[in-house]
Backbone as CSV, one residue per row, in Angstrom:
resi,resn,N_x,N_y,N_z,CA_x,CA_y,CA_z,C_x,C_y,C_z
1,UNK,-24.969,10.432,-35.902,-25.513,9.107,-35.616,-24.491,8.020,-35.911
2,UNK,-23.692,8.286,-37.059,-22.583,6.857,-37.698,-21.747,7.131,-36.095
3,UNK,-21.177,7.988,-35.817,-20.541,8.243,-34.467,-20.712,7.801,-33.658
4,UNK,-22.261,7.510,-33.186,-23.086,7.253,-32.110,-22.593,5.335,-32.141
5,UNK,-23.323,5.119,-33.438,-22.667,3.328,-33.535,-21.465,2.928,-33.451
6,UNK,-20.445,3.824,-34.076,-19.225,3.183,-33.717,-18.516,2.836,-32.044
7,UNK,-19.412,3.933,-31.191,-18.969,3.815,-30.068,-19.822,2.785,-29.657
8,UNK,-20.643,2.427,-29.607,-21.251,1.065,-29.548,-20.785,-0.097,-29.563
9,UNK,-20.307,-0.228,-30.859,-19.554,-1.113,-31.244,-18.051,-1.597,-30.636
10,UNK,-17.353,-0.242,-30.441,-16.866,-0.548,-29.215,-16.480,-0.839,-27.897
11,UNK,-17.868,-0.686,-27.727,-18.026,-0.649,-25.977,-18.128,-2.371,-26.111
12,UNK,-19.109,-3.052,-26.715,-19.372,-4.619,-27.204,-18.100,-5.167,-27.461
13,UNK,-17.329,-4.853,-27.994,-16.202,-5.632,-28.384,-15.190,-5.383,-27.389
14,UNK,-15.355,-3.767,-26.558,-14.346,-4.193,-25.352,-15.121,-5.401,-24.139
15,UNK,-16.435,-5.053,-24.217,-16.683,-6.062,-23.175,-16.290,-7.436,-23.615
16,UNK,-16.411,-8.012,-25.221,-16.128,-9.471,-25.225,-14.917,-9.793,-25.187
17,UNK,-14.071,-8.751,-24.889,-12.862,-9.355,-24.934,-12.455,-9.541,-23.615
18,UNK,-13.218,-9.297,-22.306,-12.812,-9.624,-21.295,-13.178,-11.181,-20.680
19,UNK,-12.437,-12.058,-19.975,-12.812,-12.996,-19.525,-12.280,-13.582,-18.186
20,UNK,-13.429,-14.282,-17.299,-13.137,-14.300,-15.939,-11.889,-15.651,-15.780
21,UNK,-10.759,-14.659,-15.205,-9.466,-16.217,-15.292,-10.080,-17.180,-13.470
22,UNK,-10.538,-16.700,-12.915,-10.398,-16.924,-11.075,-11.129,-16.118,-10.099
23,UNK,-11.908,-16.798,-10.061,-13.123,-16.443,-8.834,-13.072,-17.606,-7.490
24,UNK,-12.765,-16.869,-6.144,-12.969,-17.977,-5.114,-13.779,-16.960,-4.304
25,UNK,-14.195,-18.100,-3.312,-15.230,-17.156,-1.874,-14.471,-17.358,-0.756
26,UNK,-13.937,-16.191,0.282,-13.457,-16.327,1.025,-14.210,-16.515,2.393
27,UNK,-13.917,-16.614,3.540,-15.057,-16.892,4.547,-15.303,-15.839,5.356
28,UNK,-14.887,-14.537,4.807,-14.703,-13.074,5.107,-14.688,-12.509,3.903
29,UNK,-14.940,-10.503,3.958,-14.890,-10.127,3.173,-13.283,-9.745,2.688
30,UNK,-13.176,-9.779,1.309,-11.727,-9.170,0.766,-11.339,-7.837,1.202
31,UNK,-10.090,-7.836,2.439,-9.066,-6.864,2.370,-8.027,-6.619,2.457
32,UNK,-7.449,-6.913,0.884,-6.105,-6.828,0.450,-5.454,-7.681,-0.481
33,UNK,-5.845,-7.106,-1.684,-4.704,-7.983,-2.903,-3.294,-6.862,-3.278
34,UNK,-2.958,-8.675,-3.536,-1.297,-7.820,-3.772,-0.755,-8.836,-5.146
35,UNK,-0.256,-7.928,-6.554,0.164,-9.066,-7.668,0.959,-9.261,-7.343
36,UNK,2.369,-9.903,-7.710,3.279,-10.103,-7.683,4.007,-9.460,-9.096
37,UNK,5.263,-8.658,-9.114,5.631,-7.997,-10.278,5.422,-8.757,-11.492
38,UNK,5.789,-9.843,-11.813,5.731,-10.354,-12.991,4.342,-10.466,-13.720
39,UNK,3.391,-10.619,-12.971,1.753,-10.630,-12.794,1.509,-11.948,-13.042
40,UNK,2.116,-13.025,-12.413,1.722,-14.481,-12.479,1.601,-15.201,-11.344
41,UNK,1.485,-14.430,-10.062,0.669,-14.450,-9.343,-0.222,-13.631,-8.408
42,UNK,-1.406,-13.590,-7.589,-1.930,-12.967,-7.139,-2.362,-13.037,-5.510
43,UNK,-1.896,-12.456,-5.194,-2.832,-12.977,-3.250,-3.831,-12.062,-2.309
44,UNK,-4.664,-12.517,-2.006,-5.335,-11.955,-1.127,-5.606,-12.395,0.210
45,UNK,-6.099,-11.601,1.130,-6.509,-11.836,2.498,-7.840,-11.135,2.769
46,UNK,-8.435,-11.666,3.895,-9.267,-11.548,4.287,-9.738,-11.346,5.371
47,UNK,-10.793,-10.454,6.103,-10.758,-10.786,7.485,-11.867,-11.071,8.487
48,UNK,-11.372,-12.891,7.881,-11.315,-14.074,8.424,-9.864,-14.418,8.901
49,UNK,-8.640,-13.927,8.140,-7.538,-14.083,8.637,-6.836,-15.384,7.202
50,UNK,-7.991,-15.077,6.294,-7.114,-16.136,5.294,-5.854,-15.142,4.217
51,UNK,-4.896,-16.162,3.967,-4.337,-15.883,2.793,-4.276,-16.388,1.645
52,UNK,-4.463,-16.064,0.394,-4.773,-17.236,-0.815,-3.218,-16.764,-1.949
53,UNK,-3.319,-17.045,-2.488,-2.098,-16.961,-3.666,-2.848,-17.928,-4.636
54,UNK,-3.030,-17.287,-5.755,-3.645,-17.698,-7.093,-2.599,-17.394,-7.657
55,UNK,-2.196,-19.029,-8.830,-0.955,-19.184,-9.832,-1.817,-19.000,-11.002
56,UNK,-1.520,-18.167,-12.220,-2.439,-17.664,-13.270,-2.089,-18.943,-14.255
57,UNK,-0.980,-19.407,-14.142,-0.950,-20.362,-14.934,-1.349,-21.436,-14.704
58,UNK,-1.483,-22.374,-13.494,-2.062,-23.413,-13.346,-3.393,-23.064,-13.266
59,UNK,-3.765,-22.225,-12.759,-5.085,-21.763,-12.269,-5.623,-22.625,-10.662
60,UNK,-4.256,-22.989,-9.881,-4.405,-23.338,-8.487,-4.548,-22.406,-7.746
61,UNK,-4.817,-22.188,-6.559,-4.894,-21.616,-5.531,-4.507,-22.222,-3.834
62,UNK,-3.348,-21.577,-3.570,-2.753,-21.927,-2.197,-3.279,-21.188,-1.102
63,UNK,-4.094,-21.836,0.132,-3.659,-21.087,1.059,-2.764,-21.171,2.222
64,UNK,-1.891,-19.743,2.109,-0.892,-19.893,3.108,-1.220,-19.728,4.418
65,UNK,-2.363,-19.108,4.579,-2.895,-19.050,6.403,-4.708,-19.043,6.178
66,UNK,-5.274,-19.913,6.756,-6.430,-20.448,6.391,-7.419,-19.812,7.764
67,UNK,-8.517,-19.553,8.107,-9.328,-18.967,8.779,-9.390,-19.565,9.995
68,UNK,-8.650,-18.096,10.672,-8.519,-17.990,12.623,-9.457,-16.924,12.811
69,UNK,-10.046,-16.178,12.050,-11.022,-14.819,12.739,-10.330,-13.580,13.349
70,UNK,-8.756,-13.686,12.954,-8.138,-12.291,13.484,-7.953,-11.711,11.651
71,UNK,-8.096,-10.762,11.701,-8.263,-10.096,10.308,-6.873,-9.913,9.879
72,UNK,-6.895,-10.532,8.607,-5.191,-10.109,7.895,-5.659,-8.688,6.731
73,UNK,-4.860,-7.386,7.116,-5.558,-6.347,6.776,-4.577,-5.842,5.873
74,UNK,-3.392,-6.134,5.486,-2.251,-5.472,5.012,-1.470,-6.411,4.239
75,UNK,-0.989,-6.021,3.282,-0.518,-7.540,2.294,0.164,-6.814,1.069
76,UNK,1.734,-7.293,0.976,2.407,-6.853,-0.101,3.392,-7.495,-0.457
77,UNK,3.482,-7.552,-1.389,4.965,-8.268,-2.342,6.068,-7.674,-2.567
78,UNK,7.269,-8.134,-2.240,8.668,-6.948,-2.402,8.894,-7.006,-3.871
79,UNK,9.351,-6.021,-4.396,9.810,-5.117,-5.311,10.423,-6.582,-6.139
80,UNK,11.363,-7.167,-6.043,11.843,-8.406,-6.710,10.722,-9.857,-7.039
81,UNK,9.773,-9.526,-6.247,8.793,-10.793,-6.238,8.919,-11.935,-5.519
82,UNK,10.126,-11.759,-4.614,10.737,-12.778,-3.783,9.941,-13.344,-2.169
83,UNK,9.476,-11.859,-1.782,8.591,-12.349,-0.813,7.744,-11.650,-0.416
84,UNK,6.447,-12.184,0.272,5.016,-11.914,0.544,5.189,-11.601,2.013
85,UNK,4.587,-10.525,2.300,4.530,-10.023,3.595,2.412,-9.851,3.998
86,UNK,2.019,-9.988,5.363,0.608,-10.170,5.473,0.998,-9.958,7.387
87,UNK,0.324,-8.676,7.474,0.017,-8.805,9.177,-1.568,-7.940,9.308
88,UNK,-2.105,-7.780,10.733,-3.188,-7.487,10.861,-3.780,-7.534,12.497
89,UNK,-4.688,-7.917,12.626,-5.315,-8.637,13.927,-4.836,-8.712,15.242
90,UNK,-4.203,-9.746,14.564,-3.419,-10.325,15.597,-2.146,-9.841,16.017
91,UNK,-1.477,-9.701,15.607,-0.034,-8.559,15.987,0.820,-9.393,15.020
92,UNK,0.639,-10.369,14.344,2.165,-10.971,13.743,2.116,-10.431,12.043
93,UNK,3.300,-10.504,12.555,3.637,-9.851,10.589,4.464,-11.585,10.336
94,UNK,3.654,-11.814,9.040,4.440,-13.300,8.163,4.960,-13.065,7.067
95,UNK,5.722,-13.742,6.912,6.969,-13.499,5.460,6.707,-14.851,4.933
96,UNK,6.410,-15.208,3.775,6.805,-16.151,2.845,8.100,-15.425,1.706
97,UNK,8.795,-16.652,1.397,9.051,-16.835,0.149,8.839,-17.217,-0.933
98,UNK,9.073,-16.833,-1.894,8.042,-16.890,-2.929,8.637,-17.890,-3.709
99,UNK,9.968,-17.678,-4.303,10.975,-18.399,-5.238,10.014,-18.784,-6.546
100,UNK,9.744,-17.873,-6.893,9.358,-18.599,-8.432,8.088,-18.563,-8.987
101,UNK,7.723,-18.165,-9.948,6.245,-18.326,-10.465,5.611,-19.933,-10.460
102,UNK,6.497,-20.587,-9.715,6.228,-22.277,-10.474,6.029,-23.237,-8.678
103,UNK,6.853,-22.546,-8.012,7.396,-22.977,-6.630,5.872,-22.758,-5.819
104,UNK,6.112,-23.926,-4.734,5.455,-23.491,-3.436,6.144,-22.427,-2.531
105,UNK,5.327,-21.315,-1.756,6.026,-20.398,-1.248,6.251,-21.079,-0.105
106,UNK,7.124,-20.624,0.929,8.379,-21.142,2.049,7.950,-20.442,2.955
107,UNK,7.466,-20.554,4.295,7.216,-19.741,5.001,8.724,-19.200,5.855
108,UNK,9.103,-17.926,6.203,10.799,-18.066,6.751,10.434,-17.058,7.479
109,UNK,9.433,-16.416,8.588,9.670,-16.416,9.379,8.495,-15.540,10.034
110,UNK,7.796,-15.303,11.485,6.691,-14.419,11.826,6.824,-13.791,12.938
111,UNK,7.398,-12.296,12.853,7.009,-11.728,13.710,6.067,-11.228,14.677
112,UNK,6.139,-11.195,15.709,4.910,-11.403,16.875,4.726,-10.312,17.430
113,UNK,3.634,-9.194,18.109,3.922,-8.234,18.238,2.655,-8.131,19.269
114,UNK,2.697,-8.502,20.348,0.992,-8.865,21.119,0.588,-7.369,21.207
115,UNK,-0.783,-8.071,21.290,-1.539,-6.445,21.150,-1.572,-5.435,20.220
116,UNK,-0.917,-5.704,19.613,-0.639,-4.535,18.134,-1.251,-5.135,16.983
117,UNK,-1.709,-4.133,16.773,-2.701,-3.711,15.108,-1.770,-3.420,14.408
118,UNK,-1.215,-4.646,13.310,-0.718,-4.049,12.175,-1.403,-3.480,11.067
119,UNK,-2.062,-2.035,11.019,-2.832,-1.972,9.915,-2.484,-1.023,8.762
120,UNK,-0.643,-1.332,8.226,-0.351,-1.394,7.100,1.369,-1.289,7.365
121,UNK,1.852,-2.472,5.992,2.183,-2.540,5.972,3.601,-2.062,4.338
122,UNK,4.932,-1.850,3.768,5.091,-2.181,2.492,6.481,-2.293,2.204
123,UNK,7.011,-2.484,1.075,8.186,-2.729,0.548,8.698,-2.061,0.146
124,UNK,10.302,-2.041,0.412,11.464,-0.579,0.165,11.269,-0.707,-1.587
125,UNK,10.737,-0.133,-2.730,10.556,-0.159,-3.988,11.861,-0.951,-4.739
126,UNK,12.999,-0.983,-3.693,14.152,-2.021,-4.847,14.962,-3.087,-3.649
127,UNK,14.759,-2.157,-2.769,15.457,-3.855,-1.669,14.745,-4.976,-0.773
128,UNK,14.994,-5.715,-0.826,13.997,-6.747,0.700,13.936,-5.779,2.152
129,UNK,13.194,-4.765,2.019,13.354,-3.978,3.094,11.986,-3.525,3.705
130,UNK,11.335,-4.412,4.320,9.884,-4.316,4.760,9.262,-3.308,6.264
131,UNK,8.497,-2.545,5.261,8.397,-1.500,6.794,6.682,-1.889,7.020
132,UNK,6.617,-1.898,8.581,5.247,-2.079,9.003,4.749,-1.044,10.307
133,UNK,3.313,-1.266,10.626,3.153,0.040,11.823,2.993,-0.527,12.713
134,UNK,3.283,-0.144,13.742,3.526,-0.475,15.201,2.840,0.363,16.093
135,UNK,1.859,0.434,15.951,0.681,1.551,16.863,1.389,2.868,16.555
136,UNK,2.603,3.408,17.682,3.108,4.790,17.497,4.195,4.660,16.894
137,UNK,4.823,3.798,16.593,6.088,3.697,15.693,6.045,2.645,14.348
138,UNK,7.201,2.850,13.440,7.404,1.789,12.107,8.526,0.811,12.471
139,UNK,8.761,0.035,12.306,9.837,-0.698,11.983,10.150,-1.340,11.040
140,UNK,11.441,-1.003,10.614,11.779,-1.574,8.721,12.980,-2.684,9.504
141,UNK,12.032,-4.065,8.297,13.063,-5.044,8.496,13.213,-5.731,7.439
142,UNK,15.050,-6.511,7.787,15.366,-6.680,6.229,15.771,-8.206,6.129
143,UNK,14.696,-8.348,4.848,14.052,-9.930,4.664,15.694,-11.136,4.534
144,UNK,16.557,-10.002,3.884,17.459,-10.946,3.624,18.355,-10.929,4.688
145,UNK,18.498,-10.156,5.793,20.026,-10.633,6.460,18.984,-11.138,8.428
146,UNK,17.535,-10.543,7.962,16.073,-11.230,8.777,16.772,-10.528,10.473
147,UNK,16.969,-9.126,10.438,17.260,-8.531,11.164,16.333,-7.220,10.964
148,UNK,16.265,-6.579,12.413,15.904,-5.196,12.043,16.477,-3.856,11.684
149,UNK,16.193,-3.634,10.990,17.111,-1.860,10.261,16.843,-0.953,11.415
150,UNK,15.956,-0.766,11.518,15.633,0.547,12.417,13.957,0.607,12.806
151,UNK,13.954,1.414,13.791,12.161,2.048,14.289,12.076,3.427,14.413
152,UNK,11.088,3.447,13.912,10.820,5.178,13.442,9.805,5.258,14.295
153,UNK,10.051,6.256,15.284,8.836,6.558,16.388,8.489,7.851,16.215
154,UNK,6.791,7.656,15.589,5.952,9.112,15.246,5.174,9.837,16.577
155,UNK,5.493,8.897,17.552,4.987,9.390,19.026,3.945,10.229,19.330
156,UNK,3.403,10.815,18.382,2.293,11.919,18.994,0.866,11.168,18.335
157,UNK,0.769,10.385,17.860,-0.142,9.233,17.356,-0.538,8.013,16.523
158,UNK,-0.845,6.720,16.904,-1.062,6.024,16.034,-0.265,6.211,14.354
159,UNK,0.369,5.570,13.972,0.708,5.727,12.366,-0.235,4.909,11.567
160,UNK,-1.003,6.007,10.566,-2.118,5.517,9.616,-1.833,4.884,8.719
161,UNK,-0.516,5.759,7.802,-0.307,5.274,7.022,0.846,5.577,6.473
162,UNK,1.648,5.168,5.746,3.267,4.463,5.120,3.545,4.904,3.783
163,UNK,4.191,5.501,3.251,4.804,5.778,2.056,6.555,5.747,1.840
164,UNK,7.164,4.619,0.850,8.539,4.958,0.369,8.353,6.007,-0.538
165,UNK,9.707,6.684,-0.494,9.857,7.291,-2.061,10.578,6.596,-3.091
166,UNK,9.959,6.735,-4.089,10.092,5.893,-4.826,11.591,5.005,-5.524
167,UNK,12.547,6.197,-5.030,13.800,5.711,-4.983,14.451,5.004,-4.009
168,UNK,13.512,4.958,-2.883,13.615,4.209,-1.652,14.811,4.967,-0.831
169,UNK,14.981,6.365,-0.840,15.716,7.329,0.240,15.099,7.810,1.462
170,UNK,13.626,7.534,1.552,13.106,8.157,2.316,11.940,7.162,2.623
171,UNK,11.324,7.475,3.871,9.726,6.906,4.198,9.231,7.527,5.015
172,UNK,8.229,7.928,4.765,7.221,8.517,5.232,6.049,8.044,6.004
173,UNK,5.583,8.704,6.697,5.081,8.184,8.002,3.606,8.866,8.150
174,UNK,2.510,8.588,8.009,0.787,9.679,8.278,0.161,9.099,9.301
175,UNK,0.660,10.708,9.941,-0.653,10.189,11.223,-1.379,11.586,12.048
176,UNK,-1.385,12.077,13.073,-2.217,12.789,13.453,-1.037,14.066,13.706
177,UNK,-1.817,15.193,13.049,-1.317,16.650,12.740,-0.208,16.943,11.770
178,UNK,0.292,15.222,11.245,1.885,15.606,10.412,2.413,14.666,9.444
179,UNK,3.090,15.148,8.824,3.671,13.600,8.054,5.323,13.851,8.341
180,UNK,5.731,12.362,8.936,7.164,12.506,9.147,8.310,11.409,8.365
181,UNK,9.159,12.087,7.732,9.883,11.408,6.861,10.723,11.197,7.556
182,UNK,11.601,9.826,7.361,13.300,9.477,7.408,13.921,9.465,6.676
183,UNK,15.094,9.731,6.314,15.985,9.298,5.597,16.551,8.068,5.740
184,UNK,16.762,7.438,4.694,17.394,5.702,4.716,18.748,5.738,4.790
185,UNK,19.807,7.103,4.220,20.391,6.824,4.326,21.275,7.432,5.856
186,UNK,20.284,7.805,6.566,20.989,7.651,8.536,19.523,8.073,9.155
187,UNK,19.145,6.818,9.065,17.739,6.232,10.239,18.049,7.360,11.680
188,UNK,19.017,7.711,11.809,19.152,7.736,13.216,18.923,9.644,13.299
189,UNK,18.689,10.523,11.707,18.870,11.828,12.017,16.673,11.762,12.127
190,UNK,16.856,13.495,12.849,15.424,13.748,13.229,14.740,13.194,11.747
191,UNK,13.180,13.074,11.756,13.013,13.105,10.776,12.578,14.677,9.990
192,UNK,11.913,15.269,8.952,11.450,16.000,8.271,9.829,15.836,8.409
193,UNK,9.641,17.405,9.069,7.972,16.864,9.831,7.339,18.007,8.783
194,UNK,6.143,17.278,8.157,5.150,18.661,7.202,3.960,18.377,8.431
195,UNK,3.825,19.753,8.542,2.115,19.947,9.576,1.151,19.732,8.826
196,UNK,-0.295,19.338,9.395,-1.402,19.116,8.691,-1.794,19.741,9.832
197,UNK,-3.650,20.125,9.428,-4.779,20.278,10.074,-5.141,19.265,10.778
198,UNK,-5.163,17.997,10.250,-6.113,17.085,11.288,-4.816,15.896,11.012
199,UNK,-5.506,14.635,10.705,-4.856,13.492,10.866,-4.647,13.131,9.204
200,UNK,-3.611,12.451,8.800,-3.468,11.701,7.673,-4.012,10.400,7.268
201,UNK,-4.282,10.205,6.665,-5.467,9.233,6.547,-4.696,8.099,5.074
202,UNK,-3.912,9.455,4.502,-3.322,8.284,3.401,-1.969,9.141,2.714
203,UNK,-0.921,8.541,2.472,-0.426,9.461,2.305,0.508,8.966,1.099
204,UNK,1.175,9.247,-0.124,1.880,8.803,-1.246,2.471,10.040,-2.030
205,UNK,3.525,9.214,-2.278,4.759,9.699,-3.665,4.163,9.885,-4.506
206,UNK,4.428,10.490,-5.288,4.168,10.808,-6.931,5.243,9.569,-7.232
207,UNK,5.380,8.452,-8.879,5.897,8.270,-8.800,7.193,8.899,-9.703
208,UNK,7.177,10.088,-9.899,8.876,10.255,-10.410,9.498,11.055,-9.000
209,UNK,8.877,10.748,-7.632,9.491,11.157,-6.450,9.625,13.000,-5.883
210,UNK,8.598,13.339,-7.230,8.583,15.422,-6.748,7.749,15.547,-5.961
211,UNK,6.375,15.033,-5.825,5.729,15.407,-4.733,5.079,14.097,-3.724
212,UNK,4.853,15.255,-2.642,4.141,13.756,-1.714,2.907,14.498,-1.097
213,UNK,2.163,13.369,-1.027,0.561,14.055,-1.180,0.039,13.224,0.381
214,UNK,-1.008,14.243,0.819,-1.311,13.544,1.883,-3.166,13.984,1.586
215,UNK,-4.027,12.984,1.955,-5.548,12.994,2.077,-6.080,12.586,3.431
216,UNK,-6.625,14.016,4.180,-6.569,13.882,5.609,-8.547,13.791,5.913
217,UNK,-8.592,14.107,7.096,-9.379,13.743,7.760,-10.340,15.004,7.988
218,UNK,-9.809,15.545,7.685,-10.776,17.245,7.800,-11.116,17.466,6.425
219,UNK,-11.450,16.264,5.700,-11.816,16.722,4.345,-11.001,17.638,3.092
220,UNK,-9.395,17.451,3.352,-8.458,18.365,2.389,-7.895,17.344,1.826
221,UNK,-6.657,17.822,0.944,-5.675,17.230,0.516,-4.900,18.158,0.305
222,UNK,-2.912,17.977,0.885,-2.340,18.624,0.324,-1.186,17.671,0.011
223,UNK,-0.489,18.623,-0.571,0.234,18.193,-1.783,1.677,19.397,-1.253
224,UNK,2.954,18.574,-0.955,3.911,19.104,-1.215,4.896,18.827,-1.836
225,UNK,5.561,19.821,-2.749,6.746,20.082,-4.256,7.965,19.472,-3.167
226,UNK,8.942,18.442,-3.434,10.015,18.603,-2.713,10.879,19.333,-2.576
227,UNK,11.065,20.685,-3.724,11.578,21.636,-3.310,10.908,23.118,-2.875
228,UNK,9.781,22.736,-1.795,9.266,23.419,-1.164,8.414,23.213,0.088
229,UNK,8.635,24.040,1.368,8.023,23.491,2.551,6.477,24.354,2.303
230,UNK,6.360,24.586,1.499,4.660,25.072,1.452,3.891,24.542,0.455
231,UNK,2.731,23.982,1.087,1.948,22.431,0.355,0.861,23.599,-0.309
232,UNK,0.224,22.703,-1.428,-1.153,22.995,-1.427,-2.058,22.581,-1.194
233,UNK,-3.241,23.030,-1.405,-4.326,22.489,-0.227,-5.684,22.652,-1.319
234,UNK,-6.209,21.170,-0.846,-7.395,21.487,-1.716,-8.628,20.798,-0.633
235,UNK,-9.671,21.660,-0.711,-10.641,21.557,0.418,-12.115,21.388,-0.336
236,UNK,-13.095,20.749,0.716,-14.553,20.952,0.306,-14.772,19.525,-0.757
237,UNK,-13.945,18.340,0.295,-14.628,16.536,-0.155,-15.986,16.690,0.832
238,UNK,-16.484,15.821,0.256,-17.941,15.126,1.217,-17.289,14.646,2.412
239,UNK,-15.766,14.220,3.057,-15.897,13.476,3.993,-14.177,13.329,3.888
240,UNK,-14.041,12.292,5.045,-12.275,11.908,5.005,-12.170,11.454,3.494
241,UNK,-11.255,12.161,3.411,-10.311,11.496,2.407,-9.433,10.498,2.494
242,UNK,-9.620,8.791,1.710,-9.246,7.823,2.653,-8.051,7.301,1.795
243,UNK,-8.511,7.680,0.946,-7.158,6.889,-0.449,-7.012,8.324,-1.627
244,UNK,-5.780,7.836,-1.947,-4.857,8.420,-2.964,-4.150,7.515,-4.058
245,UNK,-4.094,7.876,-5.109,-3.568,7.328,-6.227,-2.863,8.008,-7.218
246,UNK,-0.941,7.971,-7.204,-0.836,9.063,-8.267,-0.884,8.140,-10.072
247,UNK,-0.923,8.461,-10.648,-0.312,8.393,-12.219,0.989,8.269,-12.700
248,UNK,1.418,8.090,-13.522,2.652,8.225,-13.810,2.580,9.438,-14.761
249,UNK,3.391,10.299,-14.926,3.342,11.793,-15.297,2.613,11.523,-16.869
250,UNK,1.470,12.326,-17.450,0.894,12.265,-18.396,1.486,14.279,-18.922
251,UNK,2.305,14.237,-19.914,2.748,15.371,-20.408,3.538,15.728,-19.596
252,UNK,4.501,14.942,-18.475,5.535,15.705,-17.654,4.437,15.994,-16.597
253,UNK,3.281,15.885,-16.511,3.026,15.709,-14.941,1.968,14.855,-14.329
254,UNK,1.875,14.384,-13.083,1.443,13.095,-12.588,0.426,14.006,-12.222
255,UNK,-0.978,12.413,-12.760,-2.135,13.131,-11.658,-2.749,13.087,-10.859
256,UNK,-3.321,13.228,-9.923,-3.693,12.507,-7.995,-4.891,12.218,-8.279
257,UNK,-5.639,10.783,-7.991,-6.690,10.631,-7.632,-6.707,10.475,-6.351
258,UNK,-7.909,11.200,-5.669,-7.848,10.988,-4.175,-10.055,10.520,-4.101
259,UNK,-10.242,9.836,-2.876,-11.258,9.227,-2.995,-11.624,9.715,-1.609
260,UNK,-12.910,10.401,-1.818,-13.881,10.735,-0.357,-15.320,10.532,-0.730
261,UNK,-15.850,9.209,0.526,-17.404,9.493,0.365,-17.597,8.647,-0.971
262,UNK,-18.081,8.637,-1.843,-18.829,8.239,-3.055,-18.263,8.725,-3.821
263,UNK,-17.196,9.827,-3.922,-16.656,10.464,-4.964,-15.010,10.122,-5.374
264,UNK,-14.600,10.325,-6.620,-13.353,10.186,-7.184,-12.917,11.598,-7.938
265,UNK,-11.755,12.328,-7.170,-11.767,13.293,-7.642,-10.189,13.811,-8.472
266,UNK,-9.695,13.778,-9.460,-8.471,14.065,-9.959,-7.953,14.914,-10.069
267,UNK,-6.799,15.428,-9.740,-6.383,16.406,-10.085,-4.581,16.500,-10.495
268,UNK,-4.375,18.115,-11.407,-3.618,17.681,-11.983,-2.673,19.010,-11.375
């Protein structure tokens, strides 16, 4: 019973120690926050097509693109904190600059892309090197010299979804029957194709860069060792598997949350 109260007692004292810094209503529902590394600021979108940026220290709120009704679905901050990337709807991918926890961000420049669904987008983990999807292909472009690196064409369907490795040598590509990697350092060789059963639905690094995990659409997940072309496979979710989340290694090894249906399931 003394057992029973002490956990009590702590559950009360973790709740009072939490407190609400920033609550706004958007004119759509929320999809997509992104912090900024330092964690002093925050942005979201919506789709209504707004973008907000909340400063933790003033406790202001900017918006950088205010409600058109094309959905901004994808939203991330580069690795340095320097700039905000947001496309969706409408086909344009926008870049702000950020310059500063203190600064107004700079808008510098928006790619246009008619007809195209950008629906995800992210950042090379250490350079200004922004990759986004392009229905059947990626294109990585680089914020600072505001040219394009290269396009990675997955051609046999739609690209779902985007993964760097975490050292930023590689990116990875999920979409229907495969996941296809490049190498960064020569865009131009084939890429490295792992087969799936159905379609990829989400796909991520571990982050100390050994494995890369994919959560597909036929209700599996596998998981392949980089020094091995044979994945494992774990079967029998309620439904697609839509998201993945690794850990950072707990005892030397990382552990996958992957999410299907109503359920959260970990594994190690």
């Amino acid at each position: 019973m003394a057992s029973q109260k002490s956990k009590g007692r702590a559950k009360t004292k973790a709740r009072t120690e939490l407190a609400l810094l920033w609550q706004a209503a958007l004119h759509e529902y929320v999809t997509a926050v992104a912090w900024c590394p330092t964690g002093a600021r925050l942005a979201a979108s919506s789709a209504a097509g707004e973008v907000a940026l909340y400063t933790l220290k003033s406790g202001e709120v900017t918006f950088l693109q205010t409600e058109h009704r094309e959905s901004i679905d994808a939203l991330a901050v580069s690795a340095d904190g320097q700039f905000l990337a947001a496309g969706g709807q409408s086909g344009n991918v926008w870049i702000w600059q950020l310059q500063g926890d203190d600064t107004d961000p700079t808008p510098i420049t928006t790619l246009a892309y008619a007809r195209t669904w950008i629906d995800c987008l992210q950042w090379h983990p250490r350079l200004p090197l922004l990759a986004f999807s392009l229905g059947r292909s990626a294109q990585v472009w680089d914020a600072a010299g505001r040219t394009v690196v290269n396009t990675c064409r997955f051609e046999t369907s739609p690209v779902l979804d985007m993964a760097w490795h975490p050292q930023g040598q590689q990116l990875s590509l999920g979409g229907n029957q495969s996941i296809k990697t490049w190498r960064s350092a020569d865009w131009d060789d084939d890429p490295e194709v792992r087969e799936i059963g159905g379609a990829s639905e989400a796909t991520a690094w571990s982050p100390d860069g050994i494995y890369l995990a994919s959560g597909n659409n036929d209700r599996s997940v596998m998981v392949w060792p980089t020094d091995s072309p044979h994945p494992w496979r774990m079967q029998g979710f309620s439904g697609k598997v839509r998201q993945l989340a690794w850990s950072h290694p707990v005892g030397g090894v990382p552990l996958l949350a992957s999410v299907s249906g109503e359920g959260i399931v970990v594994w190690r």
